[in-house]
C-alpha positions in Angstrom: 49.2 -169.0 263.3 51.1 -168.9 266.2 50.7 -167.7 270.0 53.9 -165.3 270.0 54.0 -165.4 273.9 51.0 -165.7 276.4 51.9 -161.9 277.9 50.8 -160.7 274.4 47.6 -162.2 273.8 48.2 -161.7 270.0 48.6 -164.2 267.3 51.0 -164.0 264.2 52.2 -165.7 261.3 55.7 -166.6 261.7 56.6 -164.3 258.7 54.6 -161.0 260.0 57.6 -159.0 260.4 58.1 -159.8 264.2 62.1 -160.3 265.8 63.8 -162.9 267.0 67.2 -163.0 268.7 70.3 -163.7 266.4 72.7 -164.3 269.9 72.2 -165.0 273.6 71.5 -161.7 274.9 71.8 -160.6 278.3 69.2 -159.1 280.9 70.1 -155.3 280.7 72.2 -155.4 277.7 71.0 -153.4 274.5 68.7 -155.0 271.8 70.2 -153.7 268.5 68.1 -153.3 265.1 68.9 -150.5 262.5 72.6 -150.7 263.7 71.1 -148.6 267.0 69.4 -150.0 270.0 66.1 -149.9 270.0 65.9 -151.0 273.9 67.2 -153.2 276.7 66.7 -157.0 277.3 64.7 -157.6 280.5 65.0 -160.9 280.8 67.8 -163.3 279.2 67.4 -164.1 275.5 68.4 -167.3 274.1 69.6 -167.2 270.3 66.3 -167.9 268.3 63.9 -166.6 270.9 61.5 -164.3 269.8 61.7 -160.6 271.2 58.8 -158.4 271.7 57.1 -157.2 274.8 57.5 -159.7 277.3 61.4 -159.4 277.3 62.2 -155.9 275.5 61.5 -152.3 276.7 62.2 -149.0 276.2 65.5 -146.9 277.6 64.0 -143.4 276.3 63.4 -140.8 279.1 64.0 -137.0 279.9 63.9 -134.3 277.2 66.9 -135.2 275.9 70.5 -134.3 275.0 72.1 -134.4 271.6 75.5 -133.0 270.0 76.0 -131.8 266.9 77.8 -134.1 264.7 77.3 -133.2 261.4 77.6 -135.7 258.4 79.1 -134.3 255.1 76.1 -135.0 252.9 77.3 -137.0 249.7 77.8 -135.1 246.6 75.0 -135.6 244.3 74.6 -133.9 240.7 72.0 -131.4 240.8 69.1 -132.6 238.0 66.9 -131.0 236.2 63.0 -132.2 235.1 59.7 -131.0 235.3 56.2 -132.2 236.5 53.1 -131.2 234.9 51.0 -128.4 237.2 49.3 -125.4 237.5 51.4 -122.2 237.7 49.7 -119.9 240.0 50.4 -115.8 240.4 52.4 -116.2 243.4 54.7 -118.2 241.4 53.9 -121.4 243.6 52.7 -124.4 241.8 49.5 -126.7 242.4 49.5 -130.7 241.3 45.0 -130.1 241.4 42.9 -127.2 240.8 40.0 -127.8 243.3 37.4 -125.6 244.9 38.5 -125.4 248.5 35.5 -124.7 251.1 37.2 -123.7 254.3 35.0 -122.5 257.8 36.5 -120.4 260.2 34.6 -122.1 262.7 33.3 -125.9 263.0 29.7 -123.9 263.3 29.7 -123.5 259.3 30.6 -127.1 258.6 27.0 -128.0 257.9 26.8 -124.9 255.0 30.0 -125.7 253.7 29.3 -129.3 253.3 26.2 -128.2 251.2 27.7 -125.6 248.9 30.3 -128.8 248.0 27.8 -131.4 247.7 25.9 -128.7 245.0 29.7 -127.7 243.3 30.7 -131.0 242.8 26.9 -132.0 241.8 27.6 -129.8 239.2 30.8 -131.2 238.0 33.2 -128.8 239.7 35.7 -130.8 242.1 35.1 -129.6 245.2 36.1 -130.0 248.8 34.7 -128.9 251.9 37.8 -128.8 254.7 35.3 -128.9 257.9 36.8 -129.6 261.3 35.9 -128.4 265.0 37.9 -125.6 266.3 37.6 -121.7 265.9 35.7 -120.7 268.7 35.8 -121.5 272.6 40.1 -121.3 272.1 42.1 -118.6 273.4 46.1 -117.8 273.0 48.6 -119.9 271.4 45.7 -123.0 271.0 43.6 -120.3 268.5 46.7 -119.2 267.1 47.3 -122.7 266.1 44.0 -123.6 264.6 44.8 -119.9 262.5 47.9 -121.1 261.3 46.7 -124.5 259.8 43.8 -123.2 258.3 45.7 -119.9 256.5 48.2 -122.7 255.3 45.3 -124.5 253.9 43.5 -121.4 252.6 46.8 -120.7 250.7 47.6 -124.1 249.1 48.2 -123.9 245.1 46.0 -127.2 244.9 43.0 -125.5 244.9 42.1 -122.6 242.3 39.6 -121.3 244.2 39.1 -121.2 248.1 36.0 -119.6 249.7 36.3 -118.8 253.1 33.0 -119.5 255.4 32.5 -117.3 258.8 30.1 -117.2 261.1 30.4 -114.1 262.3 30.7 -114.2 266.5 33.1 -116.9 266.8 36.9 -116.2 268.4 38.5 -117.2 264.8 36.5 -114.2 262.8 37.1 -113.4 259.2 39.3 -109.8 259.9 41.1 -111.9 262.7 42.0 -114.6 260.7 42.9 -111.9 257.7 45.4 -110.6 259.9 47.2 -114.0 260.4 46.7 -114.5 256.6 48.2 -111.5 255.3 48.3 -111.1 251.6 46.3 -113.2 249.7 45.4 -113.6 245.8 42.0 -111.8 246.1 40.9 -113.4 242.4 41.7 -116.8 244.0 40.4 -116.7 248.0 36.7 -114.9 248.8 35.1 -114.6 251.9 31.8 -114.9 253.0 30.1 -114.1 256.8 27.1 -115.8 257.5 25.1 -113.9 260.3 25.8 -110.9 257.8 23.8 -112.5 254.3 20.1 -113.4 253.8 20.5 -116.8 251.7 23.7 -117.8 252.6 23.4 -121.0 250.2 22.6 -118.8 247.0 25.8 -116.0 248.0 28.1 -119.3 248.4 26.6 -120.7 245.7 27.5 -116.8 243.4 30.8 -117.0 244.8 32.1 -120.6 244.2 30.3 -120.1 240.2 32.8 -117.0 240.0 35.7 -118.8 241.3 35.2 -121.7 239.3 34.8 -119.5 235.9 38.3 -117.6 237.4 40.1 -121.5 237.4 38.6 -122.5 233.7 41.6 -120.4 232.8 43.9 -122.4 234.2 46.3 -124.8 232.4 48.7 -127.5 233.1 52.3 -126.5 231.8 55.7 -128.1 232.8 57.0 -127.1 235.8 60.1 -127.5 237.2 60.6 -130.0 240.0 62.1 -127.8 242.2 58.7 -126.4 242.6 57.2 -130.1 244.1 56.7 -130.1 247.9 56.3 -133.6 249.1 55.2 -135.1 252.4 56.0 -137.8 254.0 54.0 -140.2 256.3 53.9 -143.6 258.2 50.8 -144.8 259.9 49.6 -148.4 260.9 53.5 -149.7 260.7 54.2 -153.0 261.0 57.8 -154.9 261.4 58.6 -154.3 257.7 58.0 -150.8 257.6 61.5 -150.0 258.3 62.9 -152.5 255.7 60.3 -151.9 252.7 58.5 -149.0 252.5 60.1 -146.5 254.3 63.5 -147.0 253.0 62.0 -146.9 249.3 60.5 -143.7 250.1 63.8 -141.9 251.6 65.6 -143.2 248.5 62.7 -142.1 246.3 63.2 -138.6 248.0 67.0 -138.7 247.3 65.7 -138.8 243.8 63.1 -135.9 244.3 65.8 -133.7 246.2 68.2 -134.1 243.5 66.1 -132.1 241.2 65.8 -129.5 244.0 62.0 -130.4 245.8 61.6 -130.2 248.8 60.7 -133.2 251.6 58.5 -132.2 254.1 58.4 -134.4 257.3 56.3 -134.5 260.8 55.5 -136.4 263.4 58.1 -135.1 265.7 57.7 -137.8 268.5 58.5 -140.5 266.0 61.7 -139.2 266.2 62.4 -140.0 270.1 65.0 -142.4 270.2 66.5 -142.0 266.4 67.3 -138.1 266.6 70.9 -138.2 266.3 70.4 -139.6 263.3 68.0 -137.4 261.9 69.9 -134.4 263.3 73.3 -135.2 262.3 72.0 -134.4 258.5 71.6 -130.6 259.8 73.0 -128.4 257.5 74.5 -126.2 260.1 74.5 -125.5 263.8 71.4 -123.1 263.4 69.2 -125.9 261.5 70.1 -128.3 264.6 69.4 -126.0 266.9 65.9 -125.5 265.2 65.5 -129.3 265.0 67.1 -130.2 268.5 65.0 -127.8 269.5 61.3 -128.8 268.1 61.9 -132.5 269.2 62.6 -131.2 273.0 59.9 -129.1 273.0 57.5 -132.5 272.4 59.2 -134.1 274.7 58.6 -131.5 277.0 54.6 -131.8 275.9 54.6 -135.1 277.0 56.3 -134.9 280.2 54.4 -131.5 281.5 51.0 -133.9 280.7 52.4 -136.6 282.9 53.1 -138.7 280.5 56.1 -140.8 279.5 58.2 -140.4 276.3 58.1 -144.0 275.3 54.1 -144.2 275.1 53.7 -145.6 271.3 53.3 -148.2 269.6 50.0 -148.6 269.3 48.6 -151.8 269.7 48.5 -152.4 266.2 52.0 -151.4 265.8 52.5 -153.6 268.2 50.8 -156.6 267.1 52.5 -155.8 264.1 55.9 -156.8 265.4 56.8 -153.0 266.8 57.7 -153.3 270.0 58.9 -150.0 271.2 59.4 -146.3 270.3 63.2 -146.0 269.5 62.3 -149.1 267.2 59.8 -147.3 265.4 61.6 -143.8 265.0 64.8 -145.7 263.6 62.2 -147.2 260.9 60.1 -143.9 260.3 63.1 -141.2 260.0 63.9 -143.6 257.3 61.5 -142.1 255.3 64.0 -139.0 254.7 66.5 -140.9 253.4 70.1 -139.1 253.2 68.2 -136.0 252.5 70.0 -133.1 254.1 68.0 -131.0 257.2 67.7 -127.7 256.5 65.0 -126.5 258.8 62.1 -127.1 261.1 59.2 -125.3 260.2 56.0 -124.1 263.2 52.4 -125.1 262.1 51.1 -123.8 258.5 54.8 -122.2 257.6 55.5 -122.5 254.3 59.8 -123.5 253.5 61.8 -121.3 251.5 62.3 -122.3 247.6 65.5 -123.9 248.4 64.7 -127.8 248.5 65.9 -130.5 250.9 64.3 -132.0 254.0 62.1 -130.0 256.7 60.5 -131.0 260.1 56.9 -130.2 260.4 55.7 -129.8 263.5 53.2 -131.7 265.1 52.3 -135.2 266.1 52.4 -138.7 264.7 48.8 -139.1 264.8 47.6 -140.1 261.2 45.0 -137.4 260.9 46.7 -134.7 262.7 50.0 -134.9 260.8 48.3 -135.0 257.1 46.6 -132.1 257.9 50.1 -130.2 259.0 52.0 -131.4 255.8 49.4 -130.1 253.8 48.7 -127.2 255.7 53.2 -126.6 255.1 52.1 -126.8 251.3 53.0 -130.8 250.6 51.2 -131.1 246.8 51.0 -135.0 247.5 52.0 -137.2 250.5 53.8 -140.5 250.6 51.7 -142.3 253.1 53.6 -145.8 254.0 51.8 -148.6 255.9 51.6 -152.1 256.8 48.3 -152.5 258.8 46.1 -150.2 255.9 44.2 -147.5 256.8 41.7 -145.8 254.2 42.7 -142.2 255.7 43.8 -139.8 253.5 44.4 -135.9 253.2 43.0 -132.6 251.1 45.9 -133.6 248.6 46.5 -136.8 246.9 47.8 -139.4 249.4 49.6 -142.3 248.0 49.3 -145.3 249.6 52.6 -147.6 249.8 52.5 -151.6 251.3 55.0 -152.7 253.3 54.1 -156.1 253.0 52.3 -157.7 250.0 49.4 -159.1 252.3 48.2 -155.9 252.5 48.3 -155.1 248.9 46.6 -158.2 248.3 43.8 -158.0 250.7 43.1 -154.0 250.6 44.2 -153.2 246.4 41.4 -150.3 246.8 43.3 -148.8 249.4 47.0 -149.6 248.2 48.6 -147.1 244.9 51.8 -149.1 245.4 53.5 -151.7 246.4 56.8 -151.9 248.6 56.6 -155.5 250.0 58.5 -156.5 247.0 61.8 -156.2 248.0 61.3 -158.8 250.3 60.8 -161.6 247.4 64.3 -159.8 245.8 63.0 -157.1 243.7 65.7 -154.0 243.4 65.2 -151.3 245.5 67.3 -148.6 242.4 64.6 -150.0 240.2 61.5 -149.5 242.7 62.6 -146.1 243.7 62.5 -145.3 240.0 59.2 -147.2 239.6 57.5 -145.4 242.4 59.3 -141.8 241.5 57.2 -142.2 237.9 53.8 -142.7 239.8 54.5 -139.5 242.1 54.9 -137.4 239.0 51.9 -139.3 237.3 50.1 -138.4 240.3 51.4 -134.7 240.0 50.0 -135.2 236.4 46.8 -135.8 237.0 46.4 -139.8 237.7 43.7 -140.1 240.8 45.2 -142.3 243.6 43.0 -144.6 245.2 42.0 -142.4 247.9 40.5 -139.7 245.5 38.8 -142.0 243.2 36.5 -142.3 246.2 36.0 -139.0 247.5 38.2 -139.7 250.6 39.8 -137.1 252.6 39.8 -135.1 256.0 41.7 -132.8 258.2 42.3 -132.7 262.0 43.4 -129.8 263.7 45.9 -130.1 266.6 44.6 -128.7 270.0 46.9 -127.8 272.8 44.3 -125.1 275.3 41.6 -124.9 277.3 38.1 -125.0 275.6 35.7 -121.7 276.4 
């Protein structure tokens, strides 16, 4: 180990992923990485010298300012192939057909959690989505919390979905009905609390119907341009940009030649790389869209007092990130060469026409699963370098940047990307790591649901009552 520099206070191998300067470099002048800069020197840089916090910060500020300067996207064949699913009335396709428990209100979690417990006791997969919100909001901030959880309530991944009220809270059933709108009634039931005697044994009558209802479902090929799939980076380290995420953008290039659709979020790990993201719109009203969604969350930040360029997180950074147009440049990646062709508000659904979408919402881990699912991602493409155990109501594969991580945490890793830095072809991985996504779509657990591991977080943006 080595002391990186004593304004860190953090110690590294020398290999961890962490820069060092390939020139002199100026104070002022830009620090490039990606082919874009990623910051400004502040302090001279002798050729060899490592760079990290102590000599390299951020330029990003304002809300920002963009042109559109569109790309032609490469022509690539259309493909055809199909994953095995479950075809469900709507015409929408599920990769799992799981009982889905879903509360209104945070004040059912505790019944909810006990019908699932008994369902899955029973042999019936089951999960119970609880989370905090649906009372004590108001506005846009409920609206929010309504959108998320209709977008879960309509997921094809689960057969079944019982809906759990209270009965007084802000978020009530015919409220929430209204934001819903139609709904397979032989697939979602809804149950009030305050207005049943033994709530336990009329959850307990209603799941035992639903689950009868998905006995007659099937798996059948699908085709592919049925497969939503999200696309996530949490606990990044230096090698995210150079392993992982680049093996997942050409992965998707894969997927989006067969027409599925790419579904991508946290919108402020964008700032500082959204020229490049934007100049894949494909036409002035997607950038707009786009252009517009990014400003907006710049806006968040700056109406909160707070400055654009607050990320990395310490891990990130000990991690050999040093600042945020560094770690967009190596999270847009993700995409690949994928064409934008919209942004898409909290629990909206895209159109059946494939390509890349941005999700809005943050980068936090838990808060962006719970957005890409909510959008109707069937699996998510979770990338990391530090490890994290998180995962969302779908199956959430878990890809290494570096093969320390796989090593040390194999019951938390479904793949490993840190490979291509001992020479390994990226073509071949892409391929490699396309065949597990439509295992997983298959059927094959990833590591995350093999232990019973998921959770949602809902984003908040009001006042609590």
């Amino acid at each position: 180990m080595i002391r990186i520099h004593p304004s860190d206070n953090v110690e590294i191998n020398p290999d961890s992923g962490h820069k060092f300067a390939l020139r002199h470099i100026k104070k002022g002048e830009d620090i490039i990485k990606y082919g874009y800069p990623i910051g400004h020197a502040t302090a001279d840089i002798q050729a060899g010298e490592h760079v990290h916090t102590h000599n390299l910060r951020s330029s990003l500020s304002g809300s920002g300012v963009w042109e559109y300067t569109p790309k032609p996207a490469a022509e690539t064949p259309q493909q055809s192939g199909t994953f095995s699913g479950y075809l469900r009335a709507d015409g929408s396709a599920g990769i799992r057909n799981e009982l889905w428990i879903i509360p209104t209100v945070g004040c059912a979690n505790c019944i909810a959690k006990v019908l699932a417990d008994k369902m899955c006791a029973s042999g019936v997969p089951t999960k119970a989505l609880t989370h905090q919100f649906g009372c004590s909001q108001l506005g846009g901030d409920l609206l929010m919390t309504q959108q998320i959880l209709c977008g879960l309530i309509r997921h094809p991944n689960a057969g079944g979905v019982l809906v759990l009220g209270l009965g007084c809270e802000e978020n009530h059933i015919d409220l929430l009905k209204g934001v819903l709108g139609d709904y397979d009634a032989q697939r979602v039931r809804f149950l009030n609390l305050q207005d049943c005697g033994d709530e336990i044994a009329e959850g307990m009558t209603i799941l035992h119907e639903l689950s009868e209802r998905m006995n007659q479902d099937i798996r059948c090929n699908i085709p592919l341009s049925k497969l939503r799939i999200g696309i996530k980076c949490g606990g990044s380290d230096g090698y995210s940009g150079i392993t992982a995420n680049p093996l997942v953008g050409r992965t998707m290039e894969r997927f989006a030649a067969h027409g599925s659709t790419i579904l991508m979020t946290e919108i402020p790990e964008s700032f500082g790389a959204e020229q490049t993201l934007l100049s894949r719109s494909t036409d002035r009203a997607v950038f707009d869209e786009a252009a517009g969604m990014i400003r907006r969350f710049r806006e968040y930040y700056i109406s909160h007092g707070e400055g654009i360029s607050d990320n990395p997180s310490p891990g990130n950074v000990a991690g050999g990130i040093t600042t945020l147009e560094e770690k967009s440049l190596g999270c847009v990646q993700k995409g690949g060469h994928v064409p934008l062709c919209g942004a898409l508000e909290y629990g909206v659904t895209p159109p059946r026409t494939g390509g890349l979408y941005l999700v809005d919402g943050p980068g936090n881990d838990l808060v962006a699963c719970t957005n890409l699912t909510a959008a109707g991602a069937h699996m998510i493409l979770f990338t990391t370098g530090r490890g994290t155990p998180l995962c969302a109501p779908v199956p959430t594969l878990k890809i290494a940047t570096n093969s320390r991580l796989t090593a040390i945490k194999p019951h938390w890793i479904d793949f490993a990307a840190g490979v291509l830095l001992e020479g390994v072809d990226m073509d071949d991985l892409s391929g490699r790591l396309m065949q597990v996504c439509l295992d997983c779509a298959g059927g094959v657990p990833t590591e995350g649901e093999k232990r019973g591991y998921f959770d949602i977080a809902i984003f908040k943006n009001g006042v609590t009552l």
